[in-house]
C-alpha positions as CSV (number, residue, x, y, z in Angstrom):
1,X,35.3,132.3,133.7
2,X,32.6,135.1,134.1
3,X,29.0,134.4,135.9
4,X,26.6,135.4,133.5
5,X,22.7,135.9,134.9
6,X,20.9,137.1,131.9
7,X,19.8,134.3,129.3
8,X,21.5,134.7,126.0
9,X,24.8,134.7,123.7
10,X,27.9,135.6,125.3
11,X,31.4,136.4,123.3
12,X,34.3,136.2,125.1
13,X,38.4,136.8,123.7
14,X,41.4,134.3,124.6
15,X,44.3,134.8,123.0
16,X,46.3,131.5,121.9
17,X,49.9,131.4,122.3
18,X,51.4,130.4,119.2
19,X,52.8,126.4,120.2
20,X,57.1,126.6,120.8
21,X,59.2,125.2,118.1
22,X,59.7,121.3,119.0
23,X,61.7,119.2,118.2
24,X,63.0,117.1,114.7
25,X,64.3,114.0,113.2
26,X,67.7,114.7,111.7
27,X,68.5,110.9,111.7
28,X,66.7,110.1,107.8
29,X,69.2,109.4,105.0
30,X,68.7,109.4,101.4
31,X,70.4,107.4,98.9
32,X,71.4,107.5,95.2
33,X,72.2,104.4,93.2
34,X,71.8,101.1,91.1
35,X,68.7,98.2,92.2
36,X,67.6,95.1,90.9
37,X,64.5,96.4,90.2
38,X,62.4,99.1,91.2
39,X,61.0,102.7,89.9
40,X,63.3,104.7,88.6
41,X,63.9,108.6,90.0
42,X,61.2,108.1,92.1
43,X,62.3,108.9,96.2
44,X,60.6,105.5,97.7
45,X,60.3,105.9,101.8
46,X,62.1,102.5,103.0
47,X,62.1,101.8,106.9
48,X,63.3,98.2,106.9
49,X,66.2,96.2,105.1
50,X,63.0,93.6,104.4
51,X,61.1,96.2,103.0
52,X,64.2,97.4,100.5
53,X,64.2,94.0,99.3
54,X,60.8,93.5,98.5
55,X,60.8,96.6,96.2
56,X,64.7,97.6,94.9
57,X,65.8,93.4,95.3
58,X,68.6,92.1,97.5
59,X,72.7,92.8,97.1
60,X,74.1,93.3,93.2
61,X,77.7,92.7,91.5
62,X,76.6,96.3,89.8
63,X,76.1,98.2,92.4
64,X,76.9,98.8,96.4
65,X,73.2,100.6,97.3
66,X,71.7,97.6,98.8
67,X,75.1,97.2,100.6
68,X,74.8,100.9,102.1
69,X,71.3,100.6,102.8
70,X,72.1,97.3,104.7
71,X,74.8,98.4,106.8
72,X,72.8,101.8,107.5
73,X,69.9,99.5,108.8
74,X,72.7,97.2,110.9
75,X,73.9,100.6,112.1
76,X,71.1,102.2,113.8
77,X,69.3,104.0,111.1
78,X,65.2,103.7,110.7
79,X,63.9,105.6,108.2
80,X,65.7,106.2,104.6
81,X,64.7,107.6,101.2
82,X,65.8,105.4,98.2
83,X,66.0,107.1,94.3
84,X,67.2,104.3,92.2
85,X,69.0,105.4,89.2
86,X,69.4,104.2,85.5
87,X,69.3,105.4,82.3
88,X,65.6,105.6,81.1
89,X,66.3,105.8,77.5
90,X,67.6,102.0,78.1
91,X,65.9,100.6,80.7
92,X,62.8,97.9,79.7
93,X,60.5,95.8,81.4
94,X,60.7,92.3,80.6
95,X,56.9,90.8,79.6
96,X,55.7,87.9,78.1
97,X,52.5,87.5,76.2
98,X,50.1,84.6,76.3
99,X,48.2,83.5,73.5
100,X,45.4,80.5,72.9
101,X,46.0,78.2,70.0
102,X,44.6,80.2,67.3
103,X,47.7,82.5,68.2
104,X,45.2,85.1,70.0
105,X,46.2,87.2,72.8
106,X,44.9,86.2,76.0
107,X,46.9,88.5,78.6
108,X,50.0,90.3,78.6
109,X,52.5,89.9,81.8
110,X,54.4,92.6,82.9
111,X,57.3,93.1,85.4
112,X,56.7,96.3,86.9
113,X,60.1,97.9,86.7
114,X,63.0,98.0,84.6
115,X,65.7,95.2,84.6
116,X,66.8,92.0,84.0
117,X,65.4,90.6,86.9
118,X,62.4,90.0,85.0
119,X,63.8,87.9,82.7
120,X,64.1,85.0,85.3
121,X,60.6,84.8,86.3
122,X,58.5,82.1,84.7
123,X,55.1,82.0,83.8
124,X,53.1,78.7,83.9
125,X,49.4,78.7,82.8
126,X,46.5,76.2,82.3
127,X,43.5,77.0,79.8
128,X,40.0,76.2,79.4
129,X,38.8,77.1,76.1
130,X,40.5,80.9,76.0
131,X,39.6,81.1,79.8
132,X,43.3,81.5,81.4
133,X,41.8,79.6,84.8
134,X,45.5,79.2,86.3
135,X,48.5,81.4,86.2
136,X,51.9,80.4,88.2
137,X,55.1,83.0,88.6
138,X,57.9,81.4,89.4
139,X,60.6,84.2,91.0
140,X,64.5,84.0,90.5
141,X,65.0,83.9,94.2
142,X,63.0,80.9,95.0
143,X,59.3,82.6,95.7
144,X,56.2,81.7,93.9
145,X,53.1,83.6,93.4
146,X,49.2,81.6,92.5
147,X,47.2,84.0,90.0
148,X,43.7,82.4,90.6
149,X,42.2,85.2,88.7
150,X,44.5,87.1,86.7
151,X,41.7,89.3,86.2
152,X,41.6,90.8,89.4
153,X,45.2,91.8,88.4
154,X,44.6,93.4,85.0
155,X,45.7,97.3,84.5
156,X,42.2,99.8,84.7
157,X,44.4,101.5,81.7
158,X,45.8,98.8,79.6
159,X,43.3,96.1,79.4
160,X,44.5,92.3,79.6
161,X,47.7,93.8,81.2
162,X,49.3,92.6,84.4
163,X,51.8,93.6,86.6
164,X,53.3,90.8,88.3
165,X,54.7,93.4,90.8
166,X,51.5,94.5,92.2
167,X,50.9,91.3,94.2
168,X,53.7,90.3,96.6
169,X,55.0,86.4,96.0
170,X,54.8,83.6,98.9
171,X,57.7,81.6,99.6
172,X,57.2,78.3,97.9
173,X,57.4,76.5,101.6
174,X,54.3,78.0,102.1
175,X,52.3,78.0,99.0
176,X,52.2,74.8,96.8
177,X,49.7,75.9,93.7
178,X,46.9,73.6,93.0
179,X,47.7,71.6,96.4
180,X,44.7,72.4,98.3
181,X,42.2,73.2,95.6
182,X,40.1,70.4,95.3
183,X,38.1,71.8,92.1
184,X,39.9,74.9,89.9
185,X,38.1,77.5,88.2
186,X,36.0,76.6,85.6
187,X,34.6,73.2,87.1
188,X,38.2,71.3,86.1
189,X,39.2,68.9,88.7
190,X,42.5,68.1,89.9
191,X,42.7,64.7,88.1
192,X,41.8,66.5,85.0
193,X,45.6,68.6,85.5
194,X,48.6,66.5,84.6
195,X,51.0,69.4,82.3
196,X,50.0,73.4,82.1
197,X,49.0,74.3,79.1
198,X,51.7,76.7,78.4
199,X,55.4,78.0,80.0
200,X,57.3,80.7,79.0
201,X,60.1,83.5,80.5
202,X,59.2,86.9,80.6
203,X,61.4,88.8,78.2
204,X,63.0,92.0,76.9
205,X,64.2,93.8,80.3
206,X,67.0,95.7,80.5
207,X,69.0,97.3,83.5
208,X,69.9,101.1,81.8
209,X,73.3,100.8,83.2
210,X,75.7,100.1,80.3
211,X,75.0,103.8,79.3
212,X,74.7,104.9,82.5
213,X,75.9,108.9,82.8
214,X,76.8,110.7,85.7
215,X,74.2,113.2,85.3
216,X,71.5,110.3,86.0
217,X,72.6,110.6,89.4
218,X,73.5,113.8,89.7
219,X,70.0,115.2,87.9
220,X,71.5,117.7,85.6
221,X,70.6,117.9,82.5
222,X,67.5,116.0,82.8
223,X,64.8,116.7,80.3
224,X,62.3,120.0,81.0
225,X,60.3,118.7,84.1
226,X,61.8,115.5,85.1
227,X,64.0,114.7,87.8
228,X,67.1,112.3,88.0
229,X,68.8,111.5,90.7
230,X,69.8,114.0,93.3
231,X,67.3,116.5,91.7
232,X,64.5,113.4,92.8
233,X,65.3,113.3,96.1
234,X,65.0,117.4,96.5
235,X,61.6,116.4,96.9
236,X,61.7,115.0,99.9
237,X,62.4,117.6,102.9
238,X,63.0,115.3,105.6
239,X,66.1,113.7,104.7
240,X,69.0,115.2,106.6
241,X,71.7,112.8,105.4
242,X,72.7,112.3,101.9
243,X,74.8,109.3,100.6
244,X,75.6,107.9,96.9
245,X,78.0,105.0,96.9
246,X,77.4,104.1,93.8
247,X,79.7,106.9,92.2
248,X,82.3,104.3,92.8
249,X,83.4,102.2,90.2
250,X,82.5,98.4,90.5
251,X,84.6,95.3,89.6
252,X,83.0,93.7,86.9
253,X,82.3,90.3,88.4
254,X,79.7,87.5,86.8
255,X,76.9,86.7,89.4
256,X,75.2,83.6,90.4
257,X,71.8,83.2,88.9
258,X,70.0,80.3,90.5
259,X,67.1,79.4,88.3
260,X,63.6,78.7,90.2
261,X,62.8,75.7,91.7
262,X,60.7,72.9,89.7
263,X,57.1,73.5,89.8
264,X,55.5,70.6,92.1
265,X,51.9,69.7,91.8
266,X,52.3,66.5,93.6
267,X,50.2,64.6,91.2
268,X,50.6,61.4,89.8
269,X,51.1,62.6,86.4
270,X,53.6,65.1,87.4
271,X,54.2,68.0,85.3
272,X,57.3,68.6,83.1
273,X,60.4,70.3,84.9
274,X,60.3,73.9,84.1
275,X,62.3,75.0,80.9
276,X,66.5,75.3,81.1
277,X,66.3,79.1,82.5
278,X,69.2,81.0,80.3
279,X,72.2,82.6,82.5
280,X,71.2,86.1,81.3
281,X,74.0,88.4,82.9
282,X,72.8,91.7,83.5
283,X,74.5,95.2,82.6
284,X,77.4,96.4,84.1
285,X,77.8,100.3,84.3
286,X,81.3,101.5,83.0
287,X,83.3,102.8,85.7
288,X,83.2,106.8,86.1
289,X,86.8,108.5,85.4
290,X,88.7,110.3,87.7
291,X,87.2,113.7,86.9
292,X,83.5,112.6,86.7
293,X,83.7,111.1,90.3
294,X,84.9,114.6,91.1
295,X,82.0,116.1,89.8
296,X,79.4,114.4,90.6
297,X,80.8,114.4,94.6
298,X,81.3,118.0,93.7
299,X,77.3,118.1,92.6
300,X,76.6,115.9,95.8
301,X,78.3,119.1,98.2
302,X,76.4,121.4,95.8
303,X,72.9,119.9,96.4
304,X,73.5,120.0,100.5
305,X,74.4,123.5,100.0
306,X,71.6,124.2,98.2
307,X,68.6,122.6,100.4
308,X,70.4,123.8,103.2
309,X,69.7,121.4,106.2
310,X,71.0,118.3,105.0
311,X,74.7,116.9,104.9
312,X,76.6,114.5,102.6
313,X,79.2,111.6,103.2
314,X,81.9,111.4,100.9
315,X,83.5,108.5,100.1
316,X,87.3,107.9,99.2
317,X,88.8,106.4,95.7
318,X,91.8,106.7,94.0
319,X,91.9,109.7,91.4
320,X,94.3,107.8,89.1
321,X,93.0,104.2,89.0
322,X,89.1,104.8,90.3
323,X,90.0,101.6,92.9
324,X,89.0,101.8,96.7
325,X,93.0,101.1,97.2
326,X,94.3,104.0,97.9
327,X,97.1,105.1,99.6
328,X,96.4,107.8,102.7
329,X,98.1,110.6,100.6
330,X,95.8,110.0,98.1
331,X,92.5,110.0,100.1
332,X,94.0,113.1,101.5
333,X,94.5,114.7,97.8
334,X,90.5,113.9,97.7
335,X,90.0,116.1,100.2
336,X,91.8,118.8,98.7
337,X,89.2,119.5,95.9
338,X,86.7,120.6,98.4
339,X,85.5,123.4,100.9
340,X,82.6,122.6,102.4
341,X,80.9,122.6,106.0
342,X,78.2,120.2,104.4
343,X,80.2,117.4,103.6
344,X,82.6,115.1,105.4
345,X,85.0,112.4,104.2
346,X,85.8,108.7,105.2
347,X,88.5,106.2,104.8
348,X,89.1,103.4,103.8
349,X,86.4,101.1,102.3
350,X,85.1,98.2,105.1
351,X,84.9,94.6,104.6
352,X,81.7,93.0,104.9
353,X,80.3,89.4,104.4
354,X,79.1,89.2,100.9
355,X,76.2,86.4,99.9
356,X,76.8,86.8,96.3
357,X,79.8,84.9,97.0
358,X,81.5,87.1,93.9
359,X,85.1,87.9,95.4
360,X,85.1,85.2,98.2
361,X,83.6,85.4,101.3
362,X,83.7,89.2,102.0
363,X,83.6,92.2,100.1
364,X,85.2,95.6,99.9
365,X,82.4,98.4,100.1
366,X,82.2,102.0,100.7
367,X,81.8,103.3,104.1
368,X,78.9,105.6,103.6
369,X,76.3,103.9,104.2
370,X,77.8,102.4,107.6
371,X,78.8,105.6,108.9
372,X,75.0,107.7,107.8
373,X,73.6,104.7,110.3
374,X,75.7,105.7,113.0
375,X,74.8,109.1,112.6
376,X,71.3,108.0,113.0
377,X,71.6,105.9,116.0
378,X,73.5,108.8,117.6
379,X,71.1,111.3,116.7
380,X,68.2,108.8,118.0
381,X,70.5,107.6,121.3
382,X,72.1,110.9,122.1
383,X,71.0,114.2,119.8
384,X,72.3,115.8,116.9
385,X,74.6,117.7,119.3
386,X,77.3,114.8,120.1
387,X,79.8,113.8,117.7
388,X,79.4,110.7,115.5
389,X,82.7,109.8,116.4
390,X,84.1,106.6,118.6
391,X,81.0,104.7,117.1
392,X,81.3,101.1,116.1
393,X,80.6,100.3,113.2
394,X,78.2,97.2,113.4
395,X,78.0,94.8,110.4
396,X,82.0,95.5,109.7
397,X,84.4,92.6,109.4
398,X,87.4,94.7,108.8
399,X,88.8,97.6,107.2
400,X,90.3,97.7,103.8
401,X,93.4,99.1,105.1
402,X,94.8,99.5,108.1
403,X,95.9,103.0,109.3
404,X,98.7,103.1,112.1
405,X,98.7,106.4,114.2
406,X,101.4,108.4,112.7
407,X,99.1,108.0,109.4
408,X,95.9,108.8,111.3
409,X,96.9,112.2,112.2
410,X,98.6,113.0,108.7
411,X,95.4,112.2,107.8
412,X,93.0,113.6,110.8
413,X,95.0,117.3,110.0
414,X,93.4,116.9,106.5
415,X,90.0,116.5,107.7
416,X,89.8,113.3,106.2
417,X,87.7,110.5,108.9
418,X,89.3,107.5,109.3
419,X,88.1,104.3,110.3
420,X,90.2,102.1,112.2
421,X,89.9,98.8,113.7
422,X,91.1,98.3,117.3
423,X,91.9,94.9,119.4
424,X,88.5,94.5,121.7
425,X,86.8,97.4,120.4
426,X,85.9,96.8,117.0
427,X,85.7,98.9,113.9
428,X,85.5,102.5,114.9
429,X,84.9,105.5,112.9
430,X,87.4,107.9,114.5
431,X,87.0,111.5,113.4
432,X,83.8,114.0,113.1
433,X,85.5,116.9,110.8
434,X,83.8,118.4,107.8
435,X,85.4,119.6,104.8
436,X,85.8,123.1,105.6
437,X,88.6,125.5,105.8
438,X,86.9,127.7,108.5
439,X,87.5,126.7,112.6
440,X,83.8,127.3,113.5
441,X,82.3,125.2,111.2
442,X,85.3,122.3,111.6
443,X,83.2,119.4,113.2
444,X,80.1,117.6,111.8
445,X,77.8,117.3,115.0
446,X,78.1,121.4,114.9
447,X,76.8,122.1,111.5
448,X,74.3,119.2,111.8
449,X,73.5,120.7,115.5
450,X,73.0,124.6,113.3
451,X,71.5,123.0,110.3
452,X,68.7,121.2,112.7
453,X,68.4,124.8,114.8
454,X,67.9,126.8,111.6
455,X,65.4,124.2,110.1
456,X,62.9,124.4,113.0
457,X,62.7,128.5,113.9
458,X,62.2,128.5,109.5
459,X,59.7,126.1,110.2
460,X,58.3,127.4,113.3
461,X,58.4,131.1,112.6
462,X,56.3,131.0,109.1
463,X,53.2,132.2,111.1
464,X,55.3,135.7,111.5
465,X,55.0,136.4,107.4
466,X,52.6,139.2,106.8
467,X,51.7,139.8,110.0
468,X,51.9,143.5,111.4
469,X,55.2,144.3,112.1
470,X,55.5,146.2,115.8
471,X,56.8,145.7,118.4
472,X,54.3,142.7,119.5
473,X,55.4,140.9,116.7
474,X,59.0,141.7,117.7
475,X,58.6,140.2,121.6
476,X,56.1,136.9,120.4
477,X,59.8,136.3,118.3
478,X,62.2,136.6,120.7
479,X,59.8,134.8,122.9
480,X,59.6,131.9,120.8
481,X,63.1,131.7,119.6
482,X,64.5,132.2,123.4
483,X,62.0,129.1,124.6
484,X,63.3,126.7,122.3
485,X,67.1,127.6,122.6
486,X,66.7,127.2,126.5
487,X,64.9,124.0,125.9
488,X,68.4,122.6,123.9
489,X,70.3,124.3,126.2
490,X,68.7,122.3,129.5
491,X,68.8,119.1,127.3
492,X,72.7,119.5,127.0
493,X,72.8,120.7,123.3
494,X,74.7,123.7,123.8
495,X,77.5,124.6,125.7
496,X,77.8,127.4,128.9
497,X,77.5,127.3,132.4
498,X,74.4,129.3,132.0
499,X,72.1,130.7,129.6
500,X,73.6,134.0,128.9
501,X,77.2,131.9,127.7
502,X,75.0,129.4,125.4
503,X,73.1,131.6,123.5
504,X,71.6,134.8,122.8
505,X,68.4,136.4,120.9
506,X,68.0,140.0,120.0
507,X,64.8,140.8,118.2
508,X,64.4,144.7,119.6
509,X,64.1,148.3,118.5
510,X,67.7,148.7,118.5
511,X,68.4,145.6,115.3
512,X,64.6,146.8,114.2
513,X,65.2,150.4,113.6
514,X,62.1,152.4,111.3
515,X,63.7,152.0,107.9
516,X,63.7,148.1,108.3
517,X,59.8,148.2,109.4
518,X,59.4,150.5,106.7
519,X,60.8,147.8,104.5
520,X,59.0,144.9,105.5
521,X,61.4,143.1,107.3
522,X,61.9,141.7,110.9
523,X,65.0,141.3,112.0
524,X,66.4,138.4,114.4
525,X,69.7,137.6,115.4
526,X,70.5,134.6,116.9
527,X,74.0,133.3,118.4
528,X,74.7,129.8,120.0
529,X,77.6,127.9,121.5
530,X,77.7,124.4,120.2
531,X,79.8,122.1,122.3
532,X,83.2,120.9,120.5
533,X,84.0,117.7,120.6
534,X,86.9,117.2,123.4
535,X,88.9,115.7,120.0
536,X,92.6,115.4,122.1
537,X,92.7,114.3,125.4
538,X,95.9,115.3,127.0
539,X,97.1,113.8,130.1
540,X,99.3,115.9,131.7
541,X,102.1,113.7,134.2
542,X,104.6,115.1,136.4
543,X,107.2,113.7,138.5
544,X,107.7,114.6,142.6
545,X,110.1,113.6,145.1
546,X,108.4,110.5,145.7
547,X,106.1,109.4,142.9
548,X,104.8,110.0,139.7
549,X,101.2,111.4,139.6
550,X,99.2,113.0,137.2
551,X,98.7,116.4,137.6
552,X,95.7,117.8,135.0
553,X,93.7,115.8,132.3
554,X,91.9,117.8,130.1
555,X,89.9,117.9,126.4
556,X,92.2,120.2,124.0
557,X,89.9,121.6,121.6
558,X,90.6,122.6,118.2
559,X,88.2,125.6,118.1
């Protein structure tokens, strides 16, 4: 810094280096599919499987999201993006209206989301006068929830409204209603309480599934200015893996409802068990055909192409009977109908422990939501630059079906991932190959590695736009650009024995010449050298005059 002598206001210049690109997350999935409950098209940022439960509800006979977002939890993965999908048109809340004796209305429950969830939740309530000074929720899974003042719960927009979603319930271990309150609202005592003064079942919900289209997960053809499915989830830019496992079709299987537990207010009058809680089965979507799983996987590669820097996992099914038994030739005639460097394919469907208890002890799921986990913990443990492959695949009992080795590389040659189970080593996913027909863009940690390069220099170079375009402009670029590739390139994301054979950046008068100046535009090219995945390792054995000894081993690339 300058000494100054002379009393008085000094202005002196520094130039600030614009900060170098740094890194980002490519490890956040988003999923499409069916819930218990829940908003619907609305993208809802979920970073625990505890949290997914207390909004979307546990595991479904419908549907297999809560079974992908589980396994993608087991698997490594932290943060996700749910869009739960239904049709609006058919989708209702369940409520329940509560009325004094002259048949007034008093207060209006509400669930909070669509389904038939909320037709399992009884309401209990006591009265003074038309003063509602007790309200109980009993909750299908076994939770309970004490309104001492439904007031403080009532809508700002729809007066006497509730939503019973808006406060979490207790478990009923831990709150016993009217236990501990010596005198209730209203100066009435406990001895004064022997019955409520009212029960009832919140009514009217509806799942949306039985007409359940594929463009409510796709988006198209949504109304002007709303968003289903897919099209929801464009509104989130961080997500970087894309999954929807409920294009598959599900067996249609009745599930066990388990009523809530009696209300106990451990007095000596006790109250009346809770009313016979009807076995309300809840919609079952029809299952997709052939051609509209096609398309909506189709609209799934479409969408990843279109925002660019995300990728989607495919999941196998049979194109004649929509079952997730298929033969290999036949999860190989899936890959056929695609081309695509942002998508890859998996087989077969994994066995998992189901606690719905619906098909036995375990249930056939598909693998997608497993395998977007181990992308995650790989990005997380490794980078985006390693293959996912030779992962286990936690949370995994077994395969659906076995695939021997002759199989595997019938299969591996049309870029279809397998998963296989091996003796001491678990479930394993055991290929990393996209769906494209073009040797560059053949492996999944290389697209992801380019997709995760080309999102931070857009990201990091939008303080270039408008500014004069010279040749300082032109050097603060390459400067930038070059910094942050040498950075991956000293952090082992890409290949070369030095800088020169990993990557280059030309931003110079001779790719700028005065017509492109003259036209606005900046040119910058950039090349890199992602490292391949060593997929065959061939161990090369020869034979001397006295012993046999290996001679090379080395990673066969198919690049």
């Amino acid at each position: 810094m300058r000494t100054y002598h002379t009393p008085g206001v000094y202005f002196e210049r520094q130039d600030v280096a614009p900060p170098l690109l740094g890194p980002l997350r490519t490890d956040i999935a988003g999923f499409v599919g069916i819930a218990e409950r829940g908003s619907l098209h609305t993208p809802v940022k979920i970073e625990t499987m505890a949290q997914f439960q207390n909004v979307f509800g546990g595991k479904i006979a419908q549907g297999y999201l809560a079974y992908a977002v589980d396994a993608f939890f087991v698997n490594g993965g932290q943060t996700s993006w749910i869009v739960r999908v239904a049709d609006p048109s058919t989708a209702r809340e369940a409520s329940l209206e509560i009325v004094d004796g002259s048949g007034n209305s008093l207060l209006v429950l509400s669930a909070g989301s669509p389904g038939t969830w909320g037709n399992q939740v009884l309401a209990r309530w006591i009265l003074r006068g038309t003063q509602i000074v007790s309200l109980t929720l009993h909750y299908p899974d076994g939770t309970e929830q004490l309104v001492r003042n439904p007031a403080d719960l009532a809508l700002p927009e729809v007066p006497n409204h509730i939503d019973i979603s808006r406060k979490s319930p207790l478990p009923a271990s831990v709150l016993s209603p009217l236990v501990n309150l010596e005198q209730l609202p209203g100066g009435i005592s406990m001895t004064q309480v022997s019955v409520f003064d009212g029960e009832g079942l919140l009514a009217g919900g509806a799942d949306g599934l039985s007409k359940l289209a594929p463009e409510h997960l796709s988006g198209d053809n949504a109304p002007p200015g709303v968003r289903w499915g897919l099209a929801a989830l464009e509104q989130v830019p961080d997500v970087s893996i894309v999954a929807i496992p409920d294009i598959m079709t599900k067996l249609r299987i009745r599930a066990k409802i388990k009523p809530p537990p009696p209300y106990d207010c451990r007095d000596l009058n006790a109250p009346p068990p809770p009313q016979q809680i009807p076995q309300t089965q809840p919609e079952f979507p029809r299952g997709f055909t052939s051609l509209e799983i096609l398309t909506l996987q189709q609209a799934l590669v479409r969408h990843c192409e279109k925002m660019r820097y995300r990728v989607c996992i495919l999941d196998t099914t049979d194109p004649l009977t929509n079952t997730p038994a298929i033969l290999p030739e036949q999860a190989a005639a899936t890959r056929a109908e695609f081309d695509s460097s942002f998508a890859a394919l998996y087989y077969p469907w994994i066995l998992v422990s189901d606690p719905l208890e619906l098909t036995g002890v375990v249930r056939g799921v598909p693998p997608s939501g497993a395998v977007a986990g181990i992308y995650a913990r790989n990005d997380l443990q490794y980078g985006v630059h390693k293959p996912p492959a030779n992962e286990v695949v936690e949370g995994g009992l077994d395969v659906r079906f076995p695939v021997e080795h002759i199989v595997h590389g019938e299969l591996n040659d049309a870029q279809v991932n397998v998963l296989r189970s091996f003796a001491g080593r678990g479930i394993r996913v055991y290929g990393a190959r996209t769906l494209s027909s073009k040797t560059e863009w053949r492996y999944v940690n290389v697209r992801r590695l380019v997709c995760m390069l080309e999102k931070a220099i857009d990201q990091g170079s939008q303080d270039t736009v408008f500014e004069p375009n010279g040749v300082a402009l032109r050097r603060e670029m390459d400067r930038v650009v070059r910094s942050y590739l040498e950075t991956l390139f000293r952090q082992g994301m890409l290949d070369g024995a030095s800088s020169d054979e990993a990557y280059f950046v030309k931003c110079n008068d001779a790719n700028n010449p005065p017509e492109e100046e003259d036209a606005g535009r900046l040119i910058c090219e950039i090349g890199v050298q992602p490292p391949y995945p060593a997929e065959f390792v061939v161990v090369v054995i020869g034979k001397t005059q006295d012993a046999i000894e290996v001679l090379r081993e080395s990673g066969a690339i198919n690049a």
